[in-house]
N, CA and C of each residue as an Amber inpcrd file, in Angstrom:
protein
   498
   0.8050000  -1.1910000   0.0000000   0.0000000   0.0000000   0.0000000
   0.8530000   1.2620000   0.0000000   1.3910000   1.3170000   0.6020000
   2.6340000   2.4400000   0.8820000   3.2610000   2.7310000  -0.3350000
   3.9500000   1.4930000  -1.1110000   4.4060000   2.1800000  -2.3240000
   3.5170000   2.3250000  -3.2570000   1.8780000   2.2350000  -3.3450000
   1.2810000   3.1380000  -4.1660000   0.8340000   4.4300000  -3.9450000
   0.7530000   4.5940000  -2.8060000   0.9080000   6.0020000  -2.2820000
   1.6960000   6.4650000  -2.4290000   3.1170000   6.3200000  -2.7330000
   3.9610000   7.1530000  -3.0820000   4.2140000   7.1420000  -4.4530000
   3.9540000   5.7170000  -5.2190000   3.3820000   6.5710000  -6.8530000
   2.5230000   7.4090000  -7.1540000   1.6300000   7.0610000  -6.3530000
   0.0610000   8.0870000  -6.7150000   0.6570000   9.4890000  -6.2260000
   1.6640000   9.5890000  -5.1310000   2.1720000  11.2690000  -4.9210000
   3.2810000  11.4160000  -5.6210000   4.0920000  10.7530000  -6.1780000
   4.8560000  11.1490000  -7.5820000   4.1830000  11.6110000  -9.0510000
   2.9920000  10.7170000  -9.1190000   2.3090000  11.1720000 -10.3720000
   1.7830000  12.7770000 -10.0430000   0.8370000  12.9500000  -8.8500000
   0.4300000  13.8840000  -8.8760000   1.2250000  15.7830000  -8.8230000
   2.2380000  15.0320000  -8.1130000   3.5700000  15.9770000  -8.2860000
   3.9390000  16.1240000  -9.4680000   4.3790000  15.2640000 -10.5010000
   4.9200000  15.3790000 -11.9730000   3.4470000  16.0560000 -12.7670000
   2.3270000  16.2990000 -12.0380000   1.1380000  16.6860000 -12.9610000
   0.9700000  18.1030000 -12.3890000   1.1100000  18.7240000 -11.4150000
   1.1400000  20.0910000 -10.6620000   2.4140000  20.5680000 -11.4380000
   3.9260000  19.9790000 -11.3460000   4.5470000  20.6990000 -12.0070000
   4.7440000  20.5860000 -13.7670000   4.1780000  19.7150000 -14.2020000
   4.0500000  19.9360000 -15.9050000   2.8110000  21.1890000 -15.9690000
   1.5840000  21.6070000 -15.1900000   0.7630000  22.3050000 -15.1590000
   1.3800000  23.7630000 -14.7670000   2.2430000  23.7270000 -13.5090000
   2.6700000  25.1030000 -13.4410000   3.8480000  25.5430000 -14.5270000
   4.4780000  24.2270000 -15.1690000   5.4530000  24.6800000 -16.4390000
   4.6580000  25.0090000 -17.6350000   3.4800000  24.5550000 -18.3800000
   2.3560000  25.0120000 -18.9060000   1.7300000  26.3760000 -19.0610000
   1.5430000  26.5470000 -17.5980000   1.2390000  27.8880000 -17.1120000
   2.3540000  29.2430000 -17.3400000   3.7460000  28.7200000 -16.7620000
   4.4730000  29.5110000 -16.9670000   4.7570000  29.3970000 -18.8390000
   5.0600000  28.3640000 -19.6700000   4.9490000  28.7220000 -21.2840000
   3.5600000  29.9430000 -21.7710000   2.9790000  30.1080000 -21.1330000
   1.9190000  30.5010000 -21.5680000   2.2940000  31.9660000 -21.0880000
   2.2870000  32.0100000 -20.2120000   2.8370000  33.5840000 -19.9150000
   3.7150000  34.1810000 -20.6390000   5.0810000  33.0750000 -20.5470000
   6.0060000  33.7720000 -21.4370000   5.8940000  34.2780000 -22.7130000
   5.2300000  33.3960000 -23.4320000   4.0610000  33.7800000 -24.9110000
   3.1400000  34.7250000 -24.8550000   2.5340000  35.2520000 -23.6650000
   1.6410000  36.5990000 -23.4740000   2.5290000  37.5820000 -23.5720000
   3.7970000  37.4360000 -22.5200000   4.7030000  38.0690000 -22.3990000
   5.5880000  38.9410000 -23.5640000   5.8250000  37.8660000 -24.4670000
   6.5030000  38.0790000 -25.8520000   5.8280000  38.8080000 -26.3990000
   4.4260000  38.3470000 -26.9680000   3.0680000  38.8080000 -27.6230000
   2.3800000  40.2450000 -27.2060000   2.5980000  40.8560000 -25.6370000
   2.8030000  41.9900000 -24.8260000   3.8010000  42.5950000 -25.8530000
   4.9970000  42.4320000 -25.9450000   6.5130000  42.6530000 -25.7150000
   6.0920000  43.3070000 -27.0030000   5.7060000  42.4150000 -28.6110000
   6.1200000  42.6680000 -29.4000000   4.6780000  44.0340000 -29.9350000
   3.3570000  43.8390000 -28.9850000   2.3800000  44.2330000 -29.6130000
   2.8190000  45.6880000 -29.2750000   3.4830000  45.8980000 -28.0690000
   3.7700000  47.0620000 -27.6810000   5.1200000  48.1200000 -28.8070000
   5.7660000  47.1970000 -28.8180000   7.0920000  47.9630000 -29.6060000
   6.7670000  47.8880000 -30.9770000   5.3010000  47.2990000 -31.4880000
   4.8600000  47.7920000 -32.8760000   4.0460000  49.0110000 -33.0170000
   3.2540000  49.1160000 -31.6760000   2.0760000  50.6990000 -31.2950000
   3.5210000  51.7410000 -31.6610000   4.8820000  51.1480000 -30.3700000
   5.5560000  52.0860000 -30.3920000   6.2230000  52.8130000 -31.6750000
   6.8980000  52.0670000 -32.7080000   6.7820000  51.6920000 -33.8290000
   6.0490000  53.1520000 -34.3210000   4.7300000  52.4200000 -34.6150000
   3.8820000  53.0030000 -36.0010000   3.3900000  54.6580000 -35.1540000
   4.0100000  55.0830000 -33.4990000   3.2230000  56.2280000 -32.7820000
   4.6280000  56.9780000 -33.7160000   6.1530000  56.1960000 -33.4780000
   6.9330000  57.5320000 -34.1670000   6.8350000  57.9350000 -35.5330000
   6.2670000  57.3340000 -36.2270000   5.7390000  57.3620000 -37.7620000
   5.0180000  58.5510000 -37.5360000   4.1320000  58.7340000 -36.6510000
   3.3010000  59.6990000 -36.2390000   1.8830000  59.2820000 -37.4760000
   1.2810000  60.8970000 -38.1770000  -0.0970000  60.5000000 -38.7540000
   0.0210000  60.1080000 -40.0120000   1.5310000  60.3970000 -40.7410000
   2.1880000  60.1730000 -42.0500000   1.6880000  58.1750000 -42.2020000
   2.0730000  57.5740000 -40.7990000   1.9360000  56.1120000 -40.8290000
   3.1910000  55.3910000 -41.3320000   2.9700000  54.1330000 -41.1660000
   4.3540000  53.2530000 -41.7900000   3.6920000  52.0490000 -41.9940000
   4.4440000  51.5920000 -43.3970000   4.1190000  49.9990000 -44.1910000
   4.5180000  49.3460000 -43.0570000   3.1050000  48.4690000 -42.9740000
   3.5240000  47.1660000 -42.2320000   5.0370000  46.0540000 -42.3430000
   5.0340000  46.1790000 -43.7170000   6.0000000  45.7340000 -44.3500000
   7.1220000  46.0290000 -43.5220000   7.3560000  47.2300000 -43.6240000
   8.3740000  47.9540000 -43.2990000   8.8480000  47.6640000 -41.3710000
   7.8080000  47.5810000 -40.8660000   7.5770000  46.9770000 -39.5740000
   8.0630000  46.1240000 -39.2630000   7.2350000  44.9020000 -39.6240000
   7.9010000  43.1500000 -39.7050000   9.4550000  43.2140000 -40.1200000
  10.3800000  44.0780000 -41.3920000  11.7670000  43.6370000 -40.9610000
  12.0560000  44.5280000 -39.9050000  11.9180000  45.4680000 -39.3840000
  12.5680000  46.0530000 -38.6490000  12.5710000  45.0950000 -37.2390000
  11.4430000  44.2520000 -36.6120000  10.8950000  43.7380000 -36.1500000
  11.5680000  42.4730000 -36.0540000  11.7800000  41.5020000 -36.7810000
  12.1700000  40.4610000 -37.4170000  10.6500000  39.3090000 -37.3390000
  10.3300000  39.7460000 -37.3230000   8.4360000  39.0000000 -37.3390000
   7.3920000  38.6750000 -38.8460000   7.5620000  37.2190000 -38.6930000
   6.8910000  36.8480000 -40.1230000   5.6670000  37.5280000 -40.3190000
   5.2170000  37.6710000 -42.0490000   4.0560000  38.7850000 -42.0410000
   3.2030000  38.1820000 -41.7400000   2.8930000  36.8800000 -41.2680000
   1.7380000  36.3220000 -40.4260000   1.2760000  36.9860000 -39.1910000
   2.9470000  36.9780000 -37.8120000   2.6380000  37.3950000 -36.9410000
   2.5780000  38.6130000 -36.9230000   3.1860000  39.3120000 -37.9110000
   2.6300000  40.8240000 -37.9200000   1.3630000  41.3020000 -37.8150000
   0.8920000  40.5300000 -39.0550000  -0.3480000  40.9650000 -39.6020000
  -1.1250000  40.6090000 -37.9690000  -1.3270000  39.9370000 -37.4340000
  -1.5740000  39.6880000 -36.3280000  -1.7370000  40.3520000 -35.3350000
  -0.6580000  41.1400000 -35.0540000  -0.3840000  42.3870000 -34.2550000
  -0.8000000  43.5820000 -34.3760000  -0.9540000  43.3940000 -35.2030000
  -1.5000000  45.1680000 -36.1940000  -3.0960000  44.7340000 -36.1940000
  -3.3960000  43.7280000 -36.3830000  -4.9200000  43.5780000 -35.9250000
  -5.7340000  43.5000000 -34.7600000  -4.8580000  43.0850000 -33.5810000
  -4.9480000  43.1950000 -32.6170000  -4.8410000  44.5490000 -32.4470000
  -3.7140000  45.5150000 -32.5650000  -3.9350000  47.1440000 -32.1990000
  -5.0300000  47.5610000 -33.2050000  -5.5150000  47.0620000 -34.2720000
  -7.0950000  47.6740000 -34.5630000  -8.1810000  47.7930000 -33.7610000
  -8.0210000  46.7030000 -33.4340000  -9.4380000  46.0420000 -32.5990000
  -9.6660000  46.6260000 -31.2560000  -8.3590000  46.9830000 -30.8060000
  -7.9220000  47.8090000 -29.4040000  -8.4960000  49.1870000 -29.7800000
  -8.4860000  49.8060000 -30.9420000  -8.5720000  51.1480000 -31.3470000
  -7.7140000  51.7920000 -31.2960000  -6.5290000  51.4360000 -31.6030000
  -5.0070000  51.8900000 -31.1390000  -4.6560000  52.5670000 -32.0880000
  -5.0200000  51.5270000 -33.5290000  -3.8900000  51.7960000 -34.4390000
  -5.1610000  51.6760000 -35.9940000  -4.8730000  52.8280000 -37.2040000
  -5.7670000  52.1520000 -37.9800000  -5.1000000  51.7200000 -38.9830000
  -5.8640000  50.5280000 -40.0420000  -5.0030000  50.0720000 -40.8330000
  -5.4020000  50.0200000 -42.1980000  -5.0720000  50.9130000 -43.2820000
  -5.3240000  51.3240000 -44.2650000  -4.9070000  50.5980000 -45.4690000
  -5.7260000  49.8960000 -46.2440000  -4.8450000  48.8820000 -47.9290000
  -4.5410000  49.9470000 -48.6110000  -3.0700000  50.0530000 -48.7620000
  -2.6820000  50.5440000 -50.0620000  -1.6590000  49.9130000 -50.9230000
  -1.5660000  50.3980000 -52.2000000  -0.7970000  49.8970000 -53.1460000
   0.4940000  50.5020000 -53.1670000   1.5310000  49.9150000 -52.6530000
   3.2330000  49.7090000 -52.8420000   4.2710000  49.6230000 -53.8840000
   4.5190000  49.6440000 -54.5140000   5.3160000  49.0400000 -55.3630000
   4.7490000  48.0820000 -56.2990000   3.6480000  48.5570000 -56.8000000
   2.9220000  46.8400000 -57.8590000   2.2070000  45.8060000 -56.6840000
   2.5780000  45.6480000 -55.0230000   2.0310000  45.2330000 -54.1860000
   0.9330000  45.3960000 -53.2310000  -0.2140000  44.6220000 -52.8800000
  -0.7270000  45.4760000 -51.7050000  -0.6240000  45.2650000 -50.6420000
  -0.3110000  45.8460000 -49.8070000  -0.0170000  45.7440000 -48.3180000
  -0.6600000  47.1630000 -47.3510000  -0.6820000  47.2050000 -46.1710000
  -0.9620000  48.2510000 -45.4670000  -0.3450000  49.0330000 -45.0600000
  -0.6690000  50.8130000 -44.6520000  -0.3210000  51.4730000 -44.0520000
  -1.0800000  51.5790000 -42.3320000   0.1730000  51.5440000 -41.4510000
  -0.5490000  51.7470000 -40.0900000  -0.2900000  53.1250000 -39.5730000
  -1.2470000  53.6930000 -39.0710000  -1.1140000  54.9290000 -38.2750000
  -1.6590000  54.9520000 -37.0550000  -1.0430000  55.7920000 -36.2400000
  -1.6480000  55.5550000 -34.7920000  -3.4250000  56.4500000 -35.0360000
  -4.1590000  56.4100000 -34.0600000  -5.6580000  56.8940000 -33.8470000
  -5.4460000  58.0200000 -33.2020000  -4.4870000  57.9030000 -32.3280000
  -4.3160000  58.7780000 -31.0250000  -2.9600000  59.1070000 -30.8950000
  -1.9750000  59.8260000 -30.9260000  -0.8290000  60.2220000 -30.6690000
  -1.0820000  60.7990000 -28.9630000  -0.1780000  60.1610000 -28.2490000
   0.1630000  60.0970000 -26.9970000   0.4270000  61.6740000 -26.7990000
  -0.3130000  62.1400000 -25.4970000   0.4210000  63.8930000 -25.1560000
   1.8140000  63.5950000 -24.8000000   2.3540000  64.7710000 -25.0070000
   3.8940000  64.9220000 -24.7680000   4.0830000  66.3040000 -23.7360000
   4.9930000  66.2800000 -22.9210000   4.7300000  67.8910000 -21.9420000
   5.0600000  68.5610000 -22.7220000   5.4750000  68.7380000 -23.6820000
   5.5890000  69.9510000 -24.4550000   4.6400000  70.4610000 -24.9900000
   3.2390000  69.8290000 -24.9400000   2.1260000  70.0190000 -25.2940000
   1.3470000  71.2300000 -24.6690000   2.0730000  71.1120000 -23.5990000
   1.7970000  72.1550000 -22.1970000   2.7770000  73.2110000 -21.9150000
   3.6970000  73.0860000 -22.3150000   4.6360000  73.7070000 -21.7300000
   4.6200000  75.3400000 -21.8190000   3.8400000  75.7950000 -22.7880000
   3.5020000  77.0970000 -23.1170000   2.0330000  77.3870000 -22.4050000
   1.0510000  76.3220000 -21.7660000   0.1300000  76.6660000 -21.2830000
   0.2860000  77.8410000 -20.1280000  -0.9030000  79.2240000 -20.4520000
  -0.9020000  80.0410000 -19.2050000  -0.8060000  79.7140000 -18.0060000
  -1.4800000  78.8470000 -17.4800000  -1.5750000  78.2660000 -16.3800000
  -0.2230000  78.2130000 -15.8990000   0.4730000  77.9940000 -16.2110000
   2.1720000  77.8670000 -15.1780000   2.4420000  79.1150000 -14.8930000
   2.1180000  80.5570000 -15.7400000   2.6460000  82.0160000 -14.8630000
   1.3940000  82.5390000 -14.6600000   0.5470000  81.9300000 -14.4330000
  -0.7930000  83.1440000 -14.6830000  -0.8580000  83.6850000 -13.2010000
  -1.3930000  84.7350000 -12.9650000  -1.1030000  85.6060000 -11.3590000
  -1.8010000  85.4620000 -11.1980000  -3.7130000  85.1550000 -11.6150000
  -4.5710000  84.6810000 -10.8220000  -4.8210000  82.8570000 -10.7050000
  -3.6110000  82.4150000 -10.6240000  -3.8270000  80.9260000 -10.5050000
  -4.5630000  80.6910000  -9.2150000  -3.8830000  81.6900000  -7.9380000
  -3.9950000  81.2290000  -7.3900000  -6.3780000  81.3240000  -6.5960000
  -6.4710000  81.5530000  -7.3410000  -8.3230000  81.9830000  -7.2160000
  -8.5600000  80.7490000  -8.0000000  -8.3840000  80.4200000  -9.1810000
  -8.4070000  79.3220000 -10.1580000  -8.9760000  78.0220000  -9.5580000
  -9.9340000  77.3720000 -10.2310000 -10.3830000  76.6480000  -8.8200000
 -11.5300000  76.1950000  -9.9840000 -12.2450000  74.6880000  -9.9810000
 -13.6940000  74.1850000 -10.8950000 -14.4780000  74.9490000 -10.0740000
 -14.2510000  75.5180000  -8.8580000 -15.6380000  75.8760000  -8.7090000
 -15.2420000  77.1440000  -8.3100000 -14.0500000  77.8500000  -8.5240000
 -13.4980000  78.8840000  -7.5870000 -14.0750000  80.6270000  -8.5370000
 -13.4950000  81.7240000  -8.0500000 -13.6190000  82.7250000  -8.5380000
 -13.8040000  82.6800000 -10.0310000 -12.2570000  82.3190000 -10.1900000
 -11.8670000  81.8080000 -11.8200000 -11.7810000  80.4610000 -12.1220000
 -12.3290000  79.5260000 -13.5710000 -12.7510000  78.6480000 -12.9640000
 -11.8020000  78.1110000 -14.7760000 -11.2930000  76.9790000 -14.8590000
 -10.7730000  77.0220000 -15.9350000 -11.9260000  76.9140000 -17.1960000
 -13.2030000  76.6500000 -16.9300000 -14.6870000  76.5560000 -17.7590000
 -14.4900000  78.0280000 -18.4680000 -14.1590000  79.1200000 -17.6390000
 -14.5340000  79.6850000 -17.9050000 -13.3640000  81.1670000 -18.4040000
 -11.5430000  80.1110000 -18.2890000 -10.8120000  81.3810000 -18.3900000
 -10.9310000  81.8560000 -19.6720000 -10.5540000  83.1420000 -20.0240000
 -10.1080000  83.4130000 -21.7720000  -9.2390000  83.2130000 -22.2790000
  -7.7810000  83.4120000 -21.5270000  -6.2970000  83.1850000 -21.3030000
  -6.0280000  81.9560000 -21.7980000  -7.0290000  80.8090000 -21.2440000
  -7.1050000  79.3950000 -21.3720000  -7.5640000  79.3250000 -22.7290000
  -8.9080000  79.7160000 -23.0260000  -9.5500000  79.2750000 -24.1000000
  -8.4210000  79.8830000 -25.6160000  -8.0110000  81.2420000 -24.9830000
  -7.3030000  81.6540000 -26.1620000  -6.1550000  80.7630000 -26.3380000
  -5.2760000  80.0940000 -25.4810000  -4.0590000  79.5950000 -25.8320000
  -4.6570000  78.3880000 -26.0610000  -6.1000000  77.4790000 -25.7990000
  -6.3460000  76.1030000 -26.4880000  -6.4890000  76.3320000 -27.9050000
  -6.9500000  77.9790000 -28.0200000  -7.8260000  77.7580000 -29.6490000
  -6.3540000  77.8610000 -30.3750000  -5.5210000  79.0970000 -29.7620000
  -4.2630000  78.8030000 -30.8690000  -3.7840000  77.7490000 -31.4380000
  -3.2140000  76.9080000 -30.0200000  -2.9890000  75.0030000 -30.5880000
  -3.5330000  74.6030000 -31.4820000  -4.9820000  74.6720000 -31.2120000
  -5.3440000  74.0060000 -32.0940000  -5.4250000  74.2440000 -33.6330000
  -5.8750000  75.9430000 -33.6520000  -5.4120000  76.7570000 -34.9260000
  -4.1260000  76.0420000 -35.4470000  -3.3750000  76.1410000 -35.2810000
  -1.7560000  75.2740000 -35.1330000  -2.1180000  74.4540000 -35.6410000
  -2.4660000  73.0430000 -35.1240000  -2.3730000  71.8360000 -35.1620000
  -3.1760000  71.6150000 -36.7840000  -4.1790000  72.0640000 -37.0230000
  -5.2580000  72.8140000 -38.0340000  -4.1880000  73.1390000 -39.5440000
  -3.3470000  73.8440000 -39.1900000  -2.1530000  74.1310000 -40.5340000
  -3.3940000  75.7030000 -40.5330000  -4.1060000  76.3810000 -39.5360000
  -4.3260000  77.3010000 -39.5140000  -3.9720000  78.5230000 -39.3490000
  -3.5060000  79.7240000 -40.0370000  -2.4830000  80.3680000 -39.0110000
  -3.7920000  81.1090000 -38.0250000  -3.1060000  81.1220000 -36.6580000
  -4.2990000  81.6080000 -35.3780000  -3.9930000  83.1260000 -34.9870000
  -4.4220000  83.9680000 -36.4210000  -4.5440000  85.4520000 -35.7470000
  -5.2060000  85.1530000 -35.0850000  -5.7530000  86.7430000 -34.1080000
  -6.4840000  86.8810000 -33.6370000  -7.9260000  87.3800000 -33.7550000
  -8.0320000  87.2830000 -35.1250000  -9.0080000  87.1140000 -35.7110000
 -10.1920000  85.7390000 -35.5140000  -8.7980000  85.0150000 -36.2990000
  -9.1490000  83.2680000 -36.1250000  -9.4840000  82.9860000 -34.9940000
  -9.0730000  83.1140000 -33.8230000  -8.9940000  82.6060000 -32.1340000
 -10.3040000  83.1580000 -32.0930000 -10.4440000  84.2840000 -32.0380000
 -11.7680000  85.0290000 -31.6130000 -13.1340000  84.2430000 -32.7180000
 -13.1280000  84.0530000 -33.5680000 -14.0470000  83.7670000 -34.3640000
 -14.1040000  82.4920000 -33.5410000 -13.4380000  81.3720000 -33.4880000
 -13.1030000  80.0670000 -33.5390000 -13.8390000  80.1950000 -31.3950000
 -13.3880000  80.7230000 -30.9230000 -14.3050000  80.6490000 -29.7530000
 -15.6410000  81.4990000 -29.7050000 -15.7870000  82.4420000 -30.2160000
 -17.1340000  82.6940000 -29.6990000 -18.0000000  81.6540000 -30.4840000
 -17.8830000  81.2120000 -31.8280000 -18.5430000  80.1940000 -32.4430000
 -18.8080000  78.8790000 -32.3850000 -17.9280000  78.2810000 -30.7920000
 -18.1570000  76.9890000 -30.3190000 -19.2480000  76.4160000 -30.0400000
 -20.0330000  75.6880000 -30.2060000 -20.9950000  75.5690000 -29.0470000
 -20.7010000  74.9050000 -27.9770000 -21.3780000  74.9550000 -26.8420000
 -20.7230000  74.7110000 -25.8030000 -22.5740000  73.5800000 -25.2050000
């Protein structure tokens, strides 16, 4: 009796650890699959809105255009990344571009808010309320004038906010 009890606790031991080695393959493959889905977002974000051939991806990458294609569908589906058919060289393949380009502090770095002298009243519900600065609204509308390929007299700014709806 004894030595089947100690087969029956050898088997069950060799079955806990083939299960936690299982477990751990599987991670490491999330892990990778993490690893690589990430440094392709990262990838196609420095391309910025211009985008970059998948193509072009996979060698940089070293990733067959299976698992590419793979990856890049997965950041679709996420809403990460969009993925556009175009024609290459006589070929078709895709262009990826990010959806969303990540803020950068430089995005801010000119915002009023860092010298403004009534910051300190500034407040959602305070005296001055950012709903409601001009300072604010004027330096968002410029950006964006900017960002637009608009140039943001002050013409533009002024038109471009009183005409918001809110």
């Amino acid at each position: 009796m004894d030595n089947n009890n100690e087969k029956n606790k050898e088997v069950e031991e060799s079955e806990v650890e083939a299960k936690d080695n299982a477990a751990a393959a599987v991670d490491d493959d999330d892990y990778e699959l993490l690893d690589f889905t990430s440094r392709v977002y990262k990838l196609v974000v420095e391309h910025g809105k211009a985008g970059v051939l998948q193509s072009e991806l996979w060698k940089k990458l070293s990733l067959t255009s299976r698992d590419g294609s793979r990856l890049a569908i997965r950041l679709e589906k996420r809403g990460m990344i969009k993925r556009e058919k175009v024609l290459d060289g006589g070929r078709w393949t895709y262009k990826l571009s990010p959806l969303r380009l990540p803020a950068q502090i430089k995005s801010i770095e000119q915002a009023p808010c860092i010298t403004c002298t009534e910051e300190i009243k500034c407040a959602p519900t305070g005296v001055i309320t950012p709903y409601t600065c001009l300072t604010l609204a004027e330096w968002v509308t410029r950006e964006y004038l900017k960002s637009q390929n608009v140039s943001p007299t002050q013409e533009a700014i002024y038109n471009k906010i009183f005409t918001l709806k809110v």
